[in-house]
N, C-alpha and C positions, 0 to 999 in steps of 0.2 A: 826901809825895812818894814814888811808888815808886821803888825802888834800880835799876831799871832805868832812870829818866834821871834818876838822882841824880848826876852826874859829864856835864862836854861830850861824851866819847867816847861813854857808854853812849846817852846820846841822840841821838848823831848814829848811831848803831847799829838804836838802835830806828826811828829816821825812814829808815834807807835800809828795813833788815825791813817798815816799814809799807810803805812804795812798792814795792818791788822783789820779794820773796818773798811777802808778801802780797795785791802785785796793787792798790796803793793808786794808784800813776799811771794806771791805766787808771778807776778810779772818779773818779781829779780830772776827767775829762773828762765822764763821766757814771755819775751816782748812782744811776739809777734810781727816781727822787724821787716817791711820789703819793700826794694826801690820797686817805681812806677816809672823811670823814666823821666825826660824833662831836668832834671832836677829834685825831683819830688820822691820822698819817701811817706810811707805810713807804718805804723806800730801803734800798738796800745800805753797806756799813759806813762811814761816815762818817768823815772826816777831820777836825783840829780847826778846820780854818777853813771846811768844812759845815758843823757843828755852829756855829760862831758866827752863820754866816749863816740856819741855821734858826730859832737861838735870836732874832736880831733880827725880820727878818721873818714867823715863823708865833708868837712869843710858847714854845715848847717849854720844857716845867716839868719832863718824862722824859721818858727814853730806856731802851726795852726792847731789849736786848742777847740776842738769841736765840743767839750764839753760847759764853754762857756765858763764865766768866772762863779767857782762854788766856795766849799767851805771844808770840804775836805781838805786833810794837811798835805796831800800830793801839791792841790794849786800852788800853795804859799810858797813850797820848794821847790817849786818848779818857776813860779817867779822870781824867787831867787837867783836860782840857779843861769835862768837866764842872763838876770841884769849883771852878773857875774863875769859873764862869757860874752856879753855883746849882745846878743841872739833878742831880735825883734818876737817876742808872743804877742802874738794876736788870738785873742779869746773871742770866739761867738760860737753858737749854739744850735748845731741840729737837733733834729729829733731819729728814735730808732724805730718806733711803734708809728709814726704819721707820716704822710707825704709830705716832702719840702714845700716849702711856699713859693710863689712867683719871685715873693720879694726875697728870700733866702736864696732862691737859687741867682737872683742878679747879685745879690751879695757876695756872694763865693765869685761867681766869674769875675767882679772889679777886683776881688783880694787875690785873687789867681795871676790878676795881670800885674798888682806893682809888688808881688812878693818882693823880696831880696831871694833868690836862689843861690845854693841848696837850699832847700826848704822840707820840712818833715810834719806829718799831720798826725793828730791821734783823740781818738775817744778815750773809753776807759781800758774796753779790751781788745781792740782793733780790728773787731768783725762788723760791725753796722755801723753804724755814722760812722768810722772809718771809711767803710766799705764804700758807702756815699759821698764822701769825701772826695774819694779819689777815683769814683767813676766822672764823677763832675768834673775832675780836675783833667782827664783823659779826654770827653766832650769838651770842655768850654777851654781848657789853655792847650791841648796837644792836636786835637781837632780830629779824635779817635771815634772811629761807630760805634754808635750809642752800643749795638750786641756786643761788638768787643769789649769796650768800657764796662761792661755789666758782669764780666766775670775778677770786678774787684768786691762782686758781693757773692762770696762761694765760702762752702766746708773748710775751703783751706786757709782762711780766714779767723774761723768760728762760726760764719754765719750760716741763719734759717732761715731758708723763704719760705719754712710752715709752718712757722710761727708767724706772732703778730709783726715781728722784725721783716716777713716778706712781704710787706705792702713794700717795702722799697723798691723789692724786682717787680712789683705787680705795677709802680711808677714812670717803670720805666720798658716795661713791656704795654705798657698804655700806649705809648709814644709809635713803639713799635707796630705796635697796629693799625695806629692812625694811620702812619707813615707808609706801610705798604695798601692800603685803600687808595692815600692820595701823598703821595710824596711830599713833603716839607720837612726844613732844617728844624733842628730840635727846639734851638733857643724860638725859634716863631711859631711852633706849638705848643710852647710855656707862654707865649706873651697873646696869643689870639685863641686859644683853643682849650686849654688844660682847667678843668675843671676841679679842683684840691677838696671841695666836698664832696662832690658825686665820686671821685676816687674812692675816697675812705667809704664811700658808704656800701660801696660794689664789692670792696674788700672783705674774703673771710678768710680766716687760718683756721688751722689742725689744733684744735684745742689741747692736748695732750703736748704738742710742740710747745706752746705758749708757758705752758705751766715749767717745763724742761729752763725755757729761755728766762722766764720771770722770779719761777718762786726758790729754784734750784742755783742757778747759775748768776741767779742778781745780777744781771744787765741792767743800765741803764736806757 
């Protein structure tokens, strides 16, 4: 058990942080819950009695944790909850405002290949690093075109490509461009071609979006 709900205080500490500063009461009403297929779902950060109700109803054997290991009291109950139920978490870390890296994107594809399926993924609110989650997860384990795979990052989501959050689509509209100049598979335009600084640097948003996505809506 982690020391942070090792004691009734600490865990009623961690359970207001989960609801309250993290934004957990507004996801008990909605998750943003939806299959992709494969096996694979995505939702926004899940609570320990979603996680039970995923784990009954869709069979869920992991949980990919795009937020990485924090300090929010969601994590701790959420690794609870896990070692609870069985359920393999795997915690690592995208980003929502940068382009993935060479090495983050071969990370996902080896965790894509030995999941335990069903398998469910989630950020905080299931619009960006979700989004990217599971467009990745569409390219590199279903073997779906990149443009198809790309409308896992849409409004009906949550997500903004004008905002700083659209350098995702703009990562992946890179690809697209190359790709129709001179035809090549995605993963050999990440490993010979993609350039992750000159991306960000060609990248600009809607400033007004940013401020919406950032100052208002507290994305991570």
């Amino acid at each position: 058990m982690s020391i942070a709900l090792s004691t009734p205080t600490r865990r009623l500490r961690a359970w207001l942080d989960m609801h309250l500063v993290d934004h957990g009461a507004i996801r008990a009403v909605y998750n943003n819950f939806h299959a992709l297929g494969g096996g694979m779902y995505r939702c926004s950060q899940p609570s320990p009695a979603q996680i039970r109700r995923y784990h009954v109803r869709h069979g869920i054997r992991s949980i990919v944790n795009l937020r990485g290991v924090h300090d929010y009291g969601s994590y701790f109950y959420e690794e609870e909850a896990c070692a609870r139920l069985g359920i393999e978490l795997h915690s690592v870390k995208l980003y929502s405002r940068t382009p993935p890296s060479v090495a983050e994107i071969h990370r996902m594809r080896e965790l894509y290949a030995r999941l335990e399926y069903p398998a469910l993924l989630h950020c905080k609110s299931g619009a960006d690093r979700a989004g990217l989650g599971a467009a990745l997860f569409r390219i590199l384990q279903l073997g779906h075109p990149v443009r198809e795979a790309m409308r896992e990052l849409s409004w009906k989501y949550g997500h903004s490509r004008r905002a700083r959050t659209g350098i995702l689509d703009f990562f992946f509209a890179s690809y697209l461009a190359c790709d129709a100049r001179r035809p090549i598979a995605f993963i050999d335009w990440v490993d010979t071609m993609y350039d992750e600084k000159a991306l960000k640097a060609a990248f600009r948003d809607d400033g007004w979006a940013s401020v919406v996505v950032d100052k208002v809506l507290h994305r991570e």
